[in-house]
N, C-alpha and C positions, 0 to 999 in steps of 0.2 A: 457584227460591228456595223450598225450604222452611222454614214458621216455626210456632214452636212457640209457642201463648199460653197460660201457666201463668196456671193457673185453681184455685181451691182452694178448701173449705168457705167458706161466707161471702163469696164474693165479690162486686167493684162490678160491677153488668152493663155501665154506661158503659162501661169498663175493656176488658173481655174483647170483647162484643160490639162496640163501635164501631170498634176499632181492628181487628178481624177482617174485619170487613164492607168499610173501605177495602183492605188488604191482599190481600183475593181480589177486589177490579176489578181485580188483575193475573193472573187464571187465563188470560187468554186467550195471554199470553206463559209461562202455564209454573209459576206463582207458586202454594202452595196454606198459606195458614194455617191452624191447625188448634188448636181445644180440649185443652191439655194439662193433665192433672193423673192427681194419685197414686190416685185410683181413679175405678171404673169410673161412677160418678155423684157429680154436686159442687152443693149447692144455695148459690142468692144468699142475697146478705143480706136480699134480698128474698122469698123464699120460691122465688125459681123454681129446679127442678133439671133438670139435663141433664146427655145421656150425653155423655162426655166421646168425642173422639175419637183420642188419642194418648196412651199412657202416660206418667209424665213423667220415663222415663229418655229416651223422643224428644228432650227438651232436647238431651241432650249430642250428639245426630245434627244438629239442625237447625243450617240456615243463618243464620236468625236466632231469637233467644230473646227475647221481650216479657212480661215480670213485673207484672199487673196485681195490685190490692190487694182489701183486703177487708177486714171488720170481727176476722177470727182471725188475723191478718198474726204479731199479737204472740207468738202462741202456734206457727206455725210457723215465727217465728224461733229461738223456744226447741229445737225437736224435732232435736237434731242428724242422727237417722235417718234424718229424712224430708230435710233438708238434704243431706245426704251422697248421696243420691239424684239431686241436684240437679249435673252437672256440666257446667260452660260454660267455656270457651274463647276470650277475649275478641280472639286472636292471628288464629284465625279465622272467625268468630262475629259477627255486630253483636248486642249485647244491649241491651235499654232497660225500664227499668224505671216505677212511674207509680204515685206518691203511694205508701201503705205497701209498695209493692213494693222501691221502694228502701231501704227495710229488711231484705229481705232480700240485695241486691246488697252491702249494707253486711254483713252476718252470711258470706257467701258470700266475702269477700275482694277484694272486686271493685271497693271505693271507693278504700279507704285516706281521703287527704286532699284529694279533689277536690271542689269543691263540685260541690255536687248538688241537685237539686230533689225536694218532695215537698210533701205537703199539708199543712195547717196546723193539723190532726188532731195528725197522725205527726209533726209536724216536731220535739216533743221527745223524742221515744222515736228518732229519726234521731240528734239531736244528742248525747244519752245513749251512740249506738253511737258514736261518732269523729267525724264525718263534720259536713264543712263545709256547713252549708243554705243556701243563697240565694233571697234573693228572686226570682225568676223562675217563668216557665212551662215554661223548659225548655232543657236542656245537655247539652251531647254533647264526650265527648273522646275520640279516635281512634273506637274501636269502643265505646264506651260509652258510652249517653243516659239520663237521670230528664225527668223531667216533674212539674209539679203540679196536680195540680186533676183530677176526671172527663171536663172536656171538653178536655183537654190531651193524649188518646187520638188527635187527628185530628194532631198533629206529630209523636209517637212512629209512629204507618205513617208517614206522609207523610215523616220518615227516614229511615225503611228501604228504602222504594219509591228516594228518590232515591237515597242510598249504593248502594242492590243493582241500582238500574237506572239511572234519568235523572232530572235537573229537570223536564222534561216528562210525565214520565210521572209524579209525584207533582202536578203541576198537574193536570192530566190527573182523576186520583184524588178530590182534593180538591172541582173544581169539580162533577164528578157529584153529591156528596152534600152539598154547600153548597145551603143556600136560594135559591129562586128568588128573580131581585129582588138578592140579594148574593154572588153568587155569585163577583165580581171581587175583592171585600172579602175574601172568607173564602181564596180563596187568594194574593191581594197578603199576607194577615197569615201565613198559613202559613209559605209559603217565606221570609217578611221572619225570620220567627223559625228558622226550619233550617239556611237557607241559609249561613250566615256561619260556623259550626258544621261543614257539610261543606268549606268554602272551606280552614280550617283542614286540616283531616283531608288533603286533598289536598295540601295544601301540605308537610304537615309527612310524607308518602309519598314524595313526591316527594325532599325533603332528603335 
């Protein structure tokens, strides 16, 4: 499983980095996520900058696509260029997006009228684009998941791990970088919130 984590000026480091970090505890099966974006260095909103390691036509290659956010979201909504660059696949593709990222999944054609989740920043510049917002931390229909909140990054992998591999192996995932001491907590809440989400996805493959 290759997966691409668009990353872009301004970005949340929660965002890119944590959901990166759970995603490659699966290198040893094969798995490699990777820093994607439209040039060759992208600083946080934080001030930190790194080299990026995937261009971000990689998107439209990879197996899966994870759209995290950032304080310029608004403004590479607007840039159709840079959007058109952007090409995904949701037929065969898991994509998920997380807090202003799903603003662009919204700009990209890829909501319509599904609710969706995002932060409570974005959630009227969400609501402006079409797009139904719900309160939650997180929703997935067939190949497509939002998320809300920075530490809502640990459901968005923990998706993808399951969908692209096992329940197990997203437990698995999860308990390594859960707190010591909570470790049972943090993945009883994980899968309580995925799992029901893939249950579907399955069911409605199967029909």
């Amino acid at each position: 499983m290759q997966i691409a984590v668009l990353t872009f000026d301004g970005f949340n480091e929660l965002d890119s980095f944590v959901a990166a970090a759970i995603l490659n505890r699966m290198k040893a099966k094969g798995w490699a996520a990777y820093i994607t974006s439209p040039t060759e260095q992208v600083t946080s909103m934080n001030g930190v900058t790194v080299q990026r390691q995937r261009p971000l036509e990689f998107a439209g290659e990879a197996d899966a696509v994870l759209i995290g956010s950032g304080v310029r979201t608004r403004d590479i909504a607007a840039d159709k260029d840079l959007l058109s660059r952007i090409r995904l696949d949701p037929s065969r593709q898991l994509v998920a997006a997380q807090c202003s990222g799903t603003l662009l999944l919204a700009r990209l054609g890829l909501l319509g009228d599904l609710p969706a989740c995002t932060d409570l920043t974005t959630k009227p510049w969400v609501l402006e684009a079409g797009v139904n917002v719900i309160d939650a931390p997180f929703v997935a229909h067939d190949n497509v998941a939002t998320a809300g909140g920075c530490l809502a990054s640990q459901y968005l992998a923990a998706w993808i791990i399951a969908r692209g591999a096992s329940r197990r192996d997203a437990e698995e995932a999860i308990h390594y970088v859960a707190p010591v001491g909570e470790k049972a907590l943090y993945v009883d809440r994980a899968l309580s919130v995925i799992m029901p989400h893939i249950a579907h996805a399955e069911c409605a493959a199967i029909s």
